[in-house]
C-alpha positions in Angstrom: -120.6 -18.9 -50.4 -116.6 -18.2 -50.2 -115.9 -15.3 -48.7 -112.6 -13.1 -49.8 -109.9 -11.5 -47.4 -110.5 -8.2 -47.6 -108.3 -6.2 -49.8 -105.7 -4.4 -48.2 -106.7 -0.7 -47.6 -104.0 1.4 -48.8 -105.2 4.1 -48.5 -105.3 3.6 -44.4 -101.4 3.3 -44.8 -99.7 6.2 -43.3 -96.8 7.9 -45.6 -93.8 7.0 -43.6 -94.9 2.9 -44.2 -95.5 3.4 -47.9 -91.8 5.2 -47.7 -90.0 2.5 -46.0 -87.3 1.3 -48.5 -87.0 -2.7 -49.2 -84.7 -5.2 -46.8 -80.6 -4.7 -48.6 -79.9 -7.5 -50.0 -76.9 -9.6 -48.6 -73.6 -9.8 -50.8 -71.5 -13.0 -49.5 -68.2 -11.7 -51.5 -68.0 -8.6 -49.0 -67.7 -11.2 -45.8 -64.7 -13.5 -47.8 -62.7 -10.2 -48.9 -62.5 -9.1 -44.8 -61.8 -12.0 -44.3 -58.7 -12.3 -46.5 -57.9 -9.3 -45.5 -57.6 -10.1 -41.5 -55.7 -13.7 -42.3 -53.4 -11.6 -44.4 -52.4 -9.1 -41.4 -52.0 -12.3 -39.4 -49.8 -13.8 -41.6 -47.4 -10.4 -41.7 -47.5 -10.2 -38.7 -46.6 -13.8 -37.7 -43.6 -13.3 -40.4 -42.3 -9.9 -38.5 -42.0 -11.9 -35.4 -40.3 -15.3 -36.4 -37.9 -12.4 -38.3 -37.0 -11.0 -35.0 -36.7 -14.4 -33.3 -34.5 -15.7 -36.0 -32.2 -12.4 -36.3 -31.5 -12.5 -32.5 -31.2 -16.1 -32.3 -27.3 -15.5 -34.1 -26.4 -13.7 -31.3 -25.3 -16.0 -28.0 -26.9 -14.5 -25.0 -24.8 -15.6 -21.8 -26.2 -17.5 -19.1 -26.2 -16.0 -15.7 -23.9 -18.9 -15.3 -21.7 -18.3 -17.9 -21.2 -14.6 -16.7 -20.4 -15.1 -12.8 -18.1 -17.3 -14.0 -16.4 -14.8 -16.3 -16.6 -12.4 -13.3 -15.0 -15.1 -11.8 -11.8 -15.0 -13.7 -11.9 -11.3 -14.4 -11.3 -11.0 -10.3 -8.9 -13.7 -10.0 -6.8 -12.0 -12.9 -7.0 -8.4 -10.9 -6.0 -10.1 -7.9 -2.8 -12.4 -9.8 -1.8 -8.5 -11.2 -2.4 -7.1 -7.6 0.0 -9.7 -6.2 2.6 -9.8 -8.6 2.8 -6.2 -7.9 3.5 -6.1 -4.8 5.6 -9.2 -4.9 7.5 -7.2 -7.5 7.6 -4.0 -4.9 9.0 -6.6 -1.8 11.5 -7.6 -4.6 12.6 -4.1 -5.0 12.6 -3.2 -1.8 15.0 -7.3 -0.5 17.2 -6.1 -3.3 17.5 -2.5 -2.2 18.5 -3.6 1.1 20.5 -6.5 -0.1 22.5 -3.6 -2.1 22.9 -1.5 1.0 24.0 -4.5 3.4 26.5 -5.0 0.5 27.9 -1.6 0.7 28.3 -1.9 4.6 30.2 -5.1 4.3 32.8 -3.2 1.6 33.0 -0.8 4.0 34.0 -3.1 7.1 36.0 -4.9 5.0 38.3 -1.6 3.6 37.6 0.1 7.2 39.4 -4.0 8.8 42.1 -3.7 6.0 43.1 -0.3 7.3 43.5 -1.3 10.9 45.0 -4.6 10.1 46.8 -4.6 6.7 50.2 -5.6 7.0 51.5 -1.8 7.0 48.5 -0.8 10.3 50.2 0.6 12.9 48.8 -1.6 16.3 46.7 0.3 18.6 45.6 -0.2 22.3 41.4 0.1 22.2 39.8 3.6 21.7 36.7 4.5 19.7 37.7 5.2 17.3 34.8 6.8 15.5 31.3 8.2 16.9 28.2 9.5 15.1 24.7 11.1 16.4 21.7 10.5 14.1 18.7 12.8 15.4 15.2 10.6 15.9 12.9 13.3 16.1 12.7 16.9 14.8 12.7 19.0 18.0 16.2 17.0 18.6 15.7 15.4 22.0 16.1 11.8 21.1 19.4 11.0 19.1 20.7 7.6 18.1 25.2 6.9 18.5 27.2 4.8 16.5 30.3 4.4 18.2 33.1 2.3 16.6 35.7 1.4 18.8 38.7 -0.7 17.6 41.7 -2.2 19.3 45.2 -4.3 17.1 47.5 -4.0 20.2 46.8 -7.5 21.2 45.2 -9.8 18.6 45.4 -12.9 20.7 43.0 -11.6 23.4 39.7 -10.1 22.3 38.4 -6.9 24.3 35.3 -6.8 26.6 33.6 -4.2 28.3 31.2 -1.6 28.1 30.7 1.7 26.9 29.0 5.3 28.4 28.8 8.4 27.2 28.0 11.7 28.7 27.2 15.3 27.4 28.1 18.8 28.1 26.5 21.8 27.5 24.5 24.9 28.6 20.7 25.1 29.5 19.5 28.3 31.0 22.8 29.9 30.1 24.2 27.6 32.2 26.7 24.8 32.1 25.8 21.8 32.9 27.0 17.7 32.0 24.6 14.8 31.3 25.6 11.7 32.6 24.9 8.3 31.0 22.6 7.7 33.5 20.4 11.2 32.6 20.9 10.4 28.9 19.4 7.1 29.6 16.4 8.5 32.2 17.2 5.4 34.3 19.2 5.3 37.5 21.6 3.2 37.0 22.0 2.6 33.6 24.4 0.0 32.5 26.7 0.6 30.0 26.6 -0.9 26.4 28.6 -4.3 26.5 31.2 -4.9 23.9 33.6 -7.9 22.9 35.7 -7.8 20.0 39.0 -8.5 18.5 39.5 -6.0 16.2 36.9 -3.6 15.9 33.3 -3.2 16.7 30.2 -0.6 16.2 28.0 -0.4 19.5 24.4 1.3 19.1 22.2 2.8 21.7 19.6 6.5 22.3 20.3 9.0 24.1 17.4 11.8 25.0 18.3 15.7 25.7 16.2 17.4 28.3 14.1 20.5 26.5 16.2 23.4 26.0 19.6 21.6 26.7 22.3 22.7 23.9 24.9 20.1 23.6 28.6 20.7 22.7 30.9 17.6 23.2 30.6 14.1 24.0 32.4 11.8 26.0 32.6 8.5 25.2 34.1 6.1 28.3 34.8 2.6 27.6 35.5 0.3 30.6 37.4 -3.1 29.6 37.0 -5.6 32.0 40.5 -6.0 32.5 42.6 -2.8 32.3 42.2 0.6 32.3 39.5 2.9 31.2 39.7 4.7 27.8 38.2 8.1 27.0 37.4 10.1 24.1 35.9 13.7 23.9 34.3 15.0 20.1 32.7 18.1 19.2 29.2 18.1 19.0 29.2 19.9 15.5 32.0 17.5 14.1 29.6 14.4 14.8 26.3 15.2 15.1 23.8 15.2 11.6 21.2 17.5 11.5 17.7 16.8 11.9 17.2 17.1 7.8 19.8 14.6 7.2 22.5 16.5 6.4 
């Protein structure tokens, strides 16, 4: 005899399993669409970059080779302007003093002319000329330009040397410098000269503190001969300390 299965009992079946709604049913055209959609973002986006790329690829971007060496020449062109500058200033300044040696020579030259032209008088040597330049403000230390000149006898130049001294008051007292205390040495010797018309012999001189000069005496001792002297007023030769 064949026995049946039982039949299900549905009634035994609690509410909540005769409730439970069917397995959804799967729709394959959901899954290609999202697909689509992804490879579509993909390609836009792939299309934004190689846009980028492409638009920045027109525009050279120097090598860090290619810009040292245009630092390169951009310092070697400051320092070519740099040197012609000051090549320019040196240039200035050559033919400034170029100018002013000029100027002395015109002067010797009219100054030689005077003493030797064909209607000079001849003179026995004398200095004929002396200046005091001040080298420091407070007026101690003062630089001479003596010129001494001599057309007596043109065959024979003149030779010697030359002193000066300085007389004035310090204290309220009088009191003379000689060559010696202008020098601060001893024994000072004098300033040689040889010439056979005229010269200009240089030297310093330095002032004690509070000494206020009032003439100079310029000496010159020719080595054959006779000394010459020559007294000036300190105001007549003497510039002041501005220049003036």
């Amino acid at each position: 005899m064949i026995e049946r299965p039982p039949a299900e009992d549905t009634a035994a079946r609690s509410p909540a399993e005769t409730a439970r709604p069917a397995p959804a049913t799967h729709h394959p055209a959901w899954g290609y669409g999202l697909l689509a959609l992804v490879a579509l973002a993909i390609v836009f986006g792939l299309w934004g970059v190689w846009t980028v790329v492409s638009g920045s690829a027109g525009v050279p971007v120097p090598k860090a080779a290619e810009l040292e060496r245009l630092e390169q020449e951009a310092a070697t062109l400051k320092r070519s302007d740099q040197i012609s500058r000051d090549a320019n200033q040196e240039l200035q300044a050559a033919l400034a003093l170029r100018d002013e040696e000029i100027a002395g020579l015109k002067a010797d030259v009219a100054f030689y002319e005077r003493f030797v032209g064909a209607t000079a008088q001849p003179r026995g040597l004398t200095v004929h000329e002396l200046e005091l330049r001040p080298q420091q403000v407070d007026g101690q230390v003062w630089h001479f330009v003596a010129t001494l000149t001599q057309t007596l006898d043109r065959d024979n130049p003149s030779a010697g040397r030359l002193t000066v001294s300085v007389e004035g008051t310090r204290e309220g007292k009088l009191q003379r410098l000689s060559w010696a205390d202008l020098r601060q040495q001893p024994e000072a010797p004098g300033r040689e000269y040889s010439f056979r018309y005229f010269q200009r012999v240089e030297g310093d001189i330095v002032l004690p503190e509070g000494f206020v000069p009032l003439r100079v005496n310029a000496r010159l001792v020719p080595s054959s001969g006779a000394a010459v002297e020559r007294t000036f007023a300190w105001a007549d030769i003497a510039r002041s300390p501005a220049g003036g």
